[in-house]
C-alpha positions as CSV (number, residue, x, y, z in Angstrom):
1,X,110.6,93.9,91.8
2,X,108.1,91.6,93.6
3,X,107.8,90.5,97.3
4,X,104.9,87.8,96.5
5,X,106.4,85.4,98.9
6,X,105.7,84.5,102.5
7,X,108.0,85.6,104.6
8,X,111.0,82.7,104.6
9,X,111.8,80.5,107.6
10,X,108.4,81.5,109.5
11,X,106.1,79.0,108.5
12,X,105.6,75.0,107.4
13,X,104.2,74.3,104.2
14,X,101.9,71.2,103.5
15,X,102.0,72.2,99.9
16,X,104.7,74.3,98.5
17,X,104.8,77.8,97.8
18,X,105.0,79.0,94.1
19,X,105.3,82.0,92.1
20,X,104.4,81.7,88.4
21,X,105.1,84.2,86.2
22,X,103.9,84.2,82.3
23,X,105.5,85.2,80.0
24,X,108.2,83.1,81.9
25,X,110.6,85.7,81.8
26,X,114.4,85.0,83.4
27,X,114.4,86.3,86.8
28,X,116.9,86.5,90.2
29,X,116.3,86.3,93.7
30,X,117.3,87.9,96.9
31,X,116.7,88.6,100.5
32,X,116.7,92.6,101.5
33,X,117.7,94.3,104.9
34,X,114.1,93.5,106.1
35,X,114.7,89.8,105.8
36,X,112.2,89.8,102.6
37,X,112.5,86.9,99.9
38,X,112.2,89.3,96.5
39,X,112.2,88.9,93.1
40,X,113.4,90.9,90.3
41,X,112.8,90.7,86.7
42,X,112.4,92.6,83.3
43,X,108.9,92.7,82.8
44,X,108.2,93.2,78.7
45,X,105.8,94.8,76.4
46,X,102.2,93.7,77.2
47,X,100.4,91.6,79.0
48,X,102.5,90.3,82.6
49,X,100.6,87.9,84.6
50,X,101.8,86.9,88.4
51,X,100.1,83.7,90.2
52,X,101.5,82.6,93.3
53,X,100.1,79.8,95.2
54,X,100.5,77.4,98.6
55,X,99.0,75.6,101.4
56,X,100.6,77.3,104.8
57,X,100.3,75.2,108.3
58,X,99.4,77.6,110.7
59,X,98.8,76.5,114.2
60,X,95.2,77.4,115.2
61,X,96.0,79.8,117.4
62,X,95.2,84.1,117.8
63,X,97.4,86.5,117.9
64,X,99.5,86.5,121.5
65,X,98.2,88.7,123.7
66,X,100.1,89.7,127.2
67,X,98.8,93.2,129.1
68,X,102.4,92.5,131.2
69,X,104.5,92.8,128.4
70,X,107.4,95.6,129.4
71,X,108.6,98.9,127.3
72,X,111.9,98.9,127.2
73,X,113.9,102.1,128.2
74,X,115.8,103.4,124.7
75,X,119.3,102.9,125.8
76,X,118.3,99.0,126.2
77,X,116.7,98.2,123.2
78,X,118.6,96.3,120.6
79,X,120.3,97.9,117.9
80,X,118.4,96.2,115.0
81,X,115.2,97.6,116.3
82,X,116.3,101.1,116.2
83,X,115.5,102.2,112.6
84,X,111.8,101.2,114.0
85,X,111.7,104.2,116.2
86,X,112.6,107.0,113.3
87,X,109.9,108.8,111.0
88,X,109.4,107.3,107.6
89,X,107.5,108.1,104.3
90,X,104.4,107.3,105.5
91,X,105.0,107.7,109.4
92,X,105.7,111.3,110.6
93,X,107.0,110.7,114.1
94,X,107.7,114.8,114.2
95,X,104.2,115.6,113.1
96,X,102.5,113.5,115.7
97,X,105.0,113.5,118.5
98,X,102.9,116.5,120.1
99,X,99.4,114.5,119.9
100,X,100.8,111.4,121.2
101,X,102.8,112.6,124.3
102,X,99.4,114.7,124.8
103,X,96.8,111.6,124.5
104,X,99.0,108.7,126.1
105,X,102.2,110.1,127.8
106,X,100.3,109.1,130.9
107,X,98.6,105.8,130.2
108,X,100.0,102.2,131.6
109,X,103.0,101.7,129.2
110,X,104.4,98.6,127.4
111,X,101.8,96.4,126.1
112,X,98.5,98.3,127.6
113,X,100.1,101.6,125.7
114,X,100.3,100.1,122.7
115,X,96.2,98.6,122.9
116,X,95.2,101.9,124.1
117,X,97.1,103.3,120.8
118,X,95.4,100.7,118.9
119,X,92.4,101.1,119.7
120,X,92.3,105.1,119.2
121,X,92.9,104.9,115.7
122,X,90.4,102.0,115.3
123,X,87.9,104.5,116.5
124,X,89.5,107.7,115.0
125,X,89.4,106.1,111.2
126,X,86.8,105.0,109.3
127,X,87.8,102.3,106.5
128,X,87.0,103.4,103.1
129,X,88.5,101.3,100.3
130,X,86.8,104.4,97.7
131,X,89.8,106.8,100.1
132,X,92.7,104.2,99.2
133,X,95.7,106.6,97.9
134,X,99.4,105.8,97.5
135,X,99.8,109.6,98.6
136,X,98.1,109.2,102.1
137,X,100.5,109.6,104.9
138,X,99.8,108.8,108.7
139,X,99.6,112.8,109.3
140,X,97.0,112.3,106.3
141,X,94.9,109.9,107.6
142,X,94.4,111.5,110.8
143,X,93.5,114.6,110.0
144,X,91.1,113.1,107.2
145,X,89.9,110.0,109.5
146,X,89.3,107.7,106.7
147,X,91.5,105.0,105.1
148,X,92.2,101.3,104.1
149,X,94.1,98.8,106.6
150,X,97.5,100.3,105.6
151,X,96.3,104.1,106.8
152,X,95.4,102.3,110.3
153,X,98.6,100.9,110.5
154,X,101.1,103.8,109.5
155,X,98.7,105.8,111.8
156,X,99.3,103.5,114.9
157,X,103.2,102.5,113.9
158,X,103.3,106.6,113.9
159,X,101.8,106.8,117.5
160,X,104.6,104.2,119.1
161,X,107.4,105.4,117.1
162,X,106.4,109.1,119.1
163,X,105.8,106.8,122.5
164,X,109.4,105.4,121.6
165,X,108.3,101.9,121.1
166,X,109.8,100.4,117.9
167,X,106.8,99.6,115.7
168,X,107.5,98.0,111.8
169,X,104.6,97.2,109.6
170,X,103.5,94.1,108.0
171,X,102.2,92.9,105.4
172,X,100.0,89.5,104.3
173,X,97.2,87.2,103.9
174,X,94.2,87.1,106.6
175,X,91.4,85.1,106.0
176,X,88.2,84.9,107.6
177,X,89.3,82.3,110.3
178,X,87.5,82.1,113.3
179,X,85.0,85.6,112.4
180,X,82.0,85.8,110.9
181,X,82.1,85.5,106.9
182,X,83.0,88.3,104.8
183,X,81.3,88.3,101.2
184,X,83.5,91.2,100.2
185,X,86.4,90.6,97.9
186,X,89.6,89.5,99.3
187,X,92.7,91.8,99.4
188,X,96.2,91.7,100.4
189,X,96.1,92.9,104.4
190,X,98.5,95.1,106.5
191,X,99.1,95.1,110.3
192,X,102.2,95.9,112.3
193,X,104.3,94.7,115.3
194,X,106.0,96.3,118.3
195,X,109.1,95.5,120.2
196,X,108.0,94.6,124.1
197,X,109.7,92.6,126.3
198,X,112.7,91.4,124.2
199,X,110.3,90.1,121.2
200,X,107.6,91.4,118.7
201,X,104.0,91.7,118.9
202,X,101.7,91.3,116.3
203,X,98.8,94.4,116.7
204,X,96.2,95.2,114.3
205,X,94.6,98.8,114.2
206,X,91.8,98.2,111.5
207,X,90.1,94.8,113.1
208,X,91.6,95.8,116.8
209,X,91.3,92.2,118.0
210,X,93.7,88.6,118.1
211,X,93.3,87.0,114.4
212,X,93.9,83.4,113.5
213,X,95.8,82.5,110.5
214,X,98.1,85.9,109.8
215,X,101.0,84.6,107.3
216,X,103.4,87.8,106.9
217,X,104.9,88.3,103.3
218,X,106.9,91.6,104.2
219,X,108.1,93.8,106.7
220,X,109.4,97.0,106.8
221,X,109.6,100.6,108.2
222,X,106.2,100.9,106.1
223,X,104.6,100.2,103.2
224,X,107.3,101.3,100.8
225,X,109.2,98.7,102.3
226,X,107.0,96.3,102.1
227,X,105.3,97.3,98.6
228,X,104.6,93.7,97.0
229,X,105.4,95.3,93.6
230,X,107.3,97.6,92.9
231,X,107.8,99.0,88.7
232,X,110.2,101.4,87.1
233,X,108.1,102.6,84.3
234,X,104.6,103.3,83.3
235,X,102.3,100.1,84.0
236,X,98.4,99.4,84.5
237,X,97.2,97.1,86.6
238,X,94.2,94.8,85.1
239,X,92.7,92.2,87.1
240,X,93.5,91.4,90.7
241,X,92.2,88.7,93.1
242,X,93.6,87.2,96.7
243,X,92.4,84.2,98.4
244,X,93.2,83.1,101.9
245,X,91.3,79.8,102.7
246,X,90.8,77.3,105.7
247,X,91.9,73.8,104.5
């Protein structure tokens, strides 16, 4: 199963998205409880290659920012957001709860919480691609404080969930846009959002600062939700390479 598309209805295209698949294999389509566009196929023996392609419009602009943004008493929070407060996989709200209450039950709430959240575990971990591991939990990566951009964000999604702020994670392309070049190989990048004042925010523990030119593929409760490919049966992974350009 694949989730190698951008997230649908979000953004304007100037070129059109497309996923090639060789071997061209016969495949379906459909959109999951997390509003995901996914695809499904039987992959066969050998060699599978996956190229998917666009040009996204984007309008210039960083992430929104607003310190007044309100935290919004349980009983008042929509229902669709509640299955954003509960522990997941990879985000142990019981495990934390303790540490969190302890550390920011009596900070500013609503939006200032969340920063103040954000930007512990941007000082607490220290990013390691050589400690990336499907295994690692939040509870994992704080007691170890090391990890790759999805160990900031389960950590952080974690810390709200226990603050009882609905927090989902994402998952993307971010390119350099607007920071100072990175020579480094590109990857596939995860952040999360949070529910304040009646819509989501877009936070991101690892670079702890407004971005320009996030384009969300998935969301989810965490990164099994959003996992961009997903196999029932032994396979190896080869090559890999992500690009995210200014145009």
């Amino acid at each position: 199963m694949l989730l190698l598309h951008v997230y649908p209805n979000r953004y304007t295209f100037a070129q059109p998205e497309r996923l090639s698949i060789f071997p061209n294999v016969p495949r379906d389509s459909f959109r999951d409880t997390f509003g995901n566009d996914c695809t499904r196929l039987i992959a066969p023996a050998g060699v599978l290659a996956l190229f998917s392609d666009g040009v996204v419009e984007v309008d210039g602009r960083a992430d929104d920012v607003d310190i007044h943004a309100i935290q919004h008493p349980i009983q008042e929070l929509p229902v669709e957001t509640l299955r954003f407060l509960f522990s997941s996989r990879y985000c142990e709200v019981d495990r934390l709860g303790p540490f969190a209450w302890a550390t920011f039950g009596h900070a500013p709430t609503g939006y200032q919480r969340v920063q103040a959240i954000c930007q512990f575990v941007h000082q607490h971990l220290r990013f390691d691609y050589m400690t990336a591991s499907s295994f690692k939990s939040a509870y994992d990566a704080f007691t170890e404080r090391q990890g790759v951009c999805r160990d900031f964000a389960h950590l952080a999604i974690t810390l709200c969930r226990c603050m009882g702020i609905p927090a989902r994670y994402a998952t993307g392309y971010l390119g350099d846009i607007g920071v100072p070049f990175n020579p480094a190989p590109m990857d596939f990048s995860a952040w999360f959002e949070v529910f304040l004042s009646g819509r989501w925010f877009t936070f991101d523990a690892r670079h702890n600062e407004p971005r320009i030119g996030r384009i969300v593929m998935a969301y989810g409760r965490d990164a099994v939700d959003a996992a961009l490919t997903s196999s029932f049966g032994p396979l190896m992974l080869q090559h890999f390479a992500v690009w995210t350009k200014e145009v």
